[in-house]
Backbone as a chain_set.jsonl record, in Angstrom:
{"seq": "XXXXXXXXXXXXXXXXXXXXXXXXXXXXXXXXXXXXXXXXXXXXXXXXXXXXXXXXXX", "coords": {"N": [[132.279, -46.897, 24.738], [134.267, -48.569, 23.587], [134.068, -51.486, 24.149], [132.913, -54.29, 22.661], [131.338, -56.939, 20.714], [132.112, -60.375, 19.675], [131.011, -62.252, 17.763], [131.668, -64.704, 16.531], [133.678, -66.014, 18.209], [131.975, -65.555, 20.801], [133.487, -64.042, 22.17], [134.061, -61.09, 24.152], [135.56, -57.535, 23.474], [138.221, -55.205, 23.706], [138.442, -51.955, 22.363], [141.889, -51.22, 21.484], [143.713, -49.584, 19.808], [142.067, -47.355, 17.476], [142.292, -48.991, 15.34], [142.542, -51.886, 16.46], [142.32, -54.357, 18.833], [141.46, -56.176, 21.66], [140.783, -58.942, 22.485], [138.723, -61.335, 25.038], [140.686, -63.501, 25.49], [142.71, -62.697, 25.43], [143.644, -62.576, 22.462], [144.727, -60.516, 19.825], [143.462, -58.45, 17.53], [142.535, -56.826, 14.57], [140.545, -54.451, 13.171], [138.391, -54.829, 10.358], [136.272, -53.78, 9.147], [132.999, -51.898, 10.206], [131.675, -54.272, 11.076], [133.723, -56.22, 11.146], [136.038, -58.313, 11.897], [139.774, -59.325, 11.57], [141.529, -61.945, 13.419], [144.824, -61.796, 14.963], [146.476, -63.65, 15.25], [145.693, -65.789, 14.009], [144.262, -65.589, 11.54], [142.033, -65.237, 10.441], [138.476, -64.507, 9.666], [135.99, -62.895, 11.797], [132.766, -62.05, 12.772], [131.822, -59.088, 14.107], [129.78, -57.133, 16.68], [129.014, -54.202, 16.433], [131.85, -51.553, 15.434], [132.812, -49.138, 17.052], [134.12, -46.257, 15.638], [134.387, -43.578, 17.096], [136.336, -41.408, 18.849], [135.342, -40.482, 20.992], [134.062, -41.855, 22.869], [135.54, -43.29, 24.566]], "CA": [[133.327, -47.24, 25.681], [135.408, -49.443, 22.886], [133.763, -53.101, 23.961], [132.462, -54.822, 21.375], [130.793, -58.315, 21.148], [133.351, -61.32, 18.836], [129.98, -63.298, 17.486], [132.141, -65.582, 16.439], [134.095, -66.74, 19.169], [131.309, -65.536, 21.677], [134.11, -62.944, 23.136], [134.519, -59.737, 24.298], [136.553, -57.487, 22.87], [137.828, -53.908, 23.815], [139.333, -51.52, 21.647], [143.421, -50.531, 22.1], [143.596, -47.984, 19.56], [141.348, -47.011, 16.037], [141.957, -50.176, 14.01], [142.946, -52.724, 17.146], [141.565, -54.247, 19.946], [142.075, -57.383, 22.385], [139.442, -60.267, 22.51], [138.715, -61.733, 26.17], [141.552, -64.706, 25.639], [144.472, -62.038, 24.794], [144.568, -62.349, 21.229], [144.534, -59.226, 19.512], [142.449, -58.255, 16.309], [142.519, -55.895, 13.324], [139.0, -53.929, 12.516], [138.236, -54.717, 8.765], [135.16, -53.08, 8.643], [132.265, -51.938, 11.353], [131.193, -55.635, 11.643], [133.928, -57.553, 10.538], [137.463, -57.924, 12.303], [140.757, -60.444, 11.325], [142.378, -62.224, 14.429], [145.828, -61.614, 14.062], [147.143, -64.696, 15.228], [144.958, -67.077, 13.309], [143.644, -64.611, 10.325], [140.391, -65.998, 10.634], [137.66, -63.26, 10.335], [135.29, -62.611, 13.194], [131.493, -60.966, 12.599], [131.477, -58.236, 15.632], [129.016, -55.748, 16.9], [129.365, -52.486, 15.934], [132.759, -51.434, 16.081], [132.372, -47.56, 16.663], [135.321, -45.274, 15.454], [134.258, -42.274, 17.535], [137.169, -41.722, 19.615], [134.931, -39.899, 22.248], [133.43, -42.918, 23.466], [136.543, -43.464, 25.636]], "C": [[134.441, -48.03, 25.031], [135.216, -50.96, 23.245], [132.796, -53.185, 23.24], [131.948, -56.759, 21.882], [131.619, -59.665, 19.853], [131.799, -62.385, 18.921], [130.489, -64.579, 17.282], [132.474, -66.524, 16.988], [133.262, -66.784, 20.465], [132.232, -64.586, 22.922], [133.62, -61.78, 23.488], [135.291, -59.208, 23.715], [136.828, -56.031, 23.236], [138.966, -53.377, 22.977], [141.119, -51.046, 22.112], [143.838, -49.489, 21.187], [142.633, -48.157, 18.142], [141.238, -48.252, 15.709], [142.303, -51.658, 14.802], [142.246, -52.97, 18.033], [142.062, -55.691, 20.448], [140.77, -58.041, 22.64], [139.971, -60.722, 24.421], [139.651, -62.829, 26.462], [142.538, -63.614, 25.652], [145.016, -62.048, 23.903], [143.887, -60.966, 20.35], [143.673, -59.588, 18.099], [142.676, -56.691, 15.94], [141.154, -55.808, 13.021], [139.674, -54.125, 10.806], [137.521, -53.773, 8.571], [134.575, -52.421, 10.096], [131.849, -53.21, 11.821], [132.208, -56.764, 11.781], [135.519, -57.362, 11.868], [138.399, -59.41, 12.149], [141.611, -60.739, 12.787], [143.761, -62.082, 13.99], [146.904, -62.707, 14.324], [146.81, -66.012, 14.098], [145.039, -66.929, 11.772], [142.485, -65.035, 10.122], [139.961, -64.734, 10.912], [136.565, -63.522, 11.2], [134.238, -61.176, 12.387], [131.52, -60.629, 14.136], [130.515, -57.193, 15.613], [129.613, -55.34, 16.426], [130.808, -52.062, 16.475], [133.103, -49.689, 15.984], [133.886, -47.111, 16.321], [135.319, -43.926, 16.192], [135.212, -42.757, 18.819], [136.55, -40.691, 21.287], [134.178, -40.796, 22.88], [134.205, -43.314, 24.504], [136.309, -42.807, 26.945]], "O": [[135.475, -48.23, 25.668], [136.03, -51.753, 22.772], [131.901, -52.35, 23.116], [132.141, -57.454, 22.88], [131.191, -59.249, 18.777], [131.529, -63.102, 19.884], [129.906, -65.554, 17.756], [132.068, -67.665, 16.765], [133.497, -67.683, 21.273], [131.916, -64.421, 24.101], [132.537, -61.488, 22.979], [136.077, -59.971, 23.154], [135.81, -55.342, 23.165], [140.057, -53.922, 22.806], [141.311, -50.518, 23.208], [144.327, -48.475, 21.685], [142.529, -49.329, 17.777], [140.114, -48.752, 15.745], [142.38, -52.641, 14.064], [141.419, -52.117, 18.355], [142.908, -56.324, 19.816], [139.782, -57.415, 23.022], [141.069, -60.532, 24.943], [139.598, -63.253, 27.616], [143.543, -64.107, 26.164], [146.213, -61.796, 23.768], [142.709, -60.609, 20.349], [143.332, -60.708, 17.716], [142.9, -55.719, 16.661], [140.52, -56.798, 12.658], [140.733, -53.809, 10.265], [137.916, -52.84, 7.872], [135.34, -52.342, 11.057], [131.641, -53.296, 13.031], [131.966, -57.87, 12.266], [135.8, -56.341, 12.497], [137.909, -60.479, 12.516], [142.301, -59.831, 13.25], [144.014, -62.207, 12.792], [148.001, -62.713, 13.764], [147.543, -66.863, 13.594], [145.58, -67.681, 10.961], [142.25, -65.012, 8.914], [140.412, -63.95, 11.746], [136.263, -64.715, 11.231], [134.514, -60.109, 11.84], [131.347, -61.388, 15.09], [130.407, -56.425, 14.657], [130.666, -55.733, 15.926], [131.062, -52.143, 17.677], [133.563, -49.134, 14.986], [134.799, -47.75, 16.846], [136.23, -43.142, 15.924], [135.131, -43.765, 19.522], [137.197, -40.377, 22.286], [133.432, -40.228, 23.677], [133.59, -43.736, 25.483], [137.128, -42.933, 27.856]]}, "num_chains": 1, "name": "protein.A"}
């Protein structure tokens, strides 16, 4: 479905397109990896669930 879990901050997070997504405060994020993702206000990385790339999950 494109939500994801922000271990870090203890967010939510749902995807907005492939390599983006929005955390439960409203700050956006950049996928690094499947686990990893950079806030893009802060740059602070964030360990996340699984961050699937299958765009049929939508």
């Amino acid at each position: 479905m494109g939500i994801f879990f922000d271990y870090t901050d203890g967010d939510y997070c749902m995807r907005t397109s492939d390599n983006t997504a929005m955390d439960s405060d409203g700050n956006y994020m950049m996928r690094m990896s499947d686990n990893m993702a950079m806030d893009m206000e802060s740059g602070e990385l964030h360990i996340t669930s699984s961050w699937d790339n299958d765009e049929d999950d939508w």
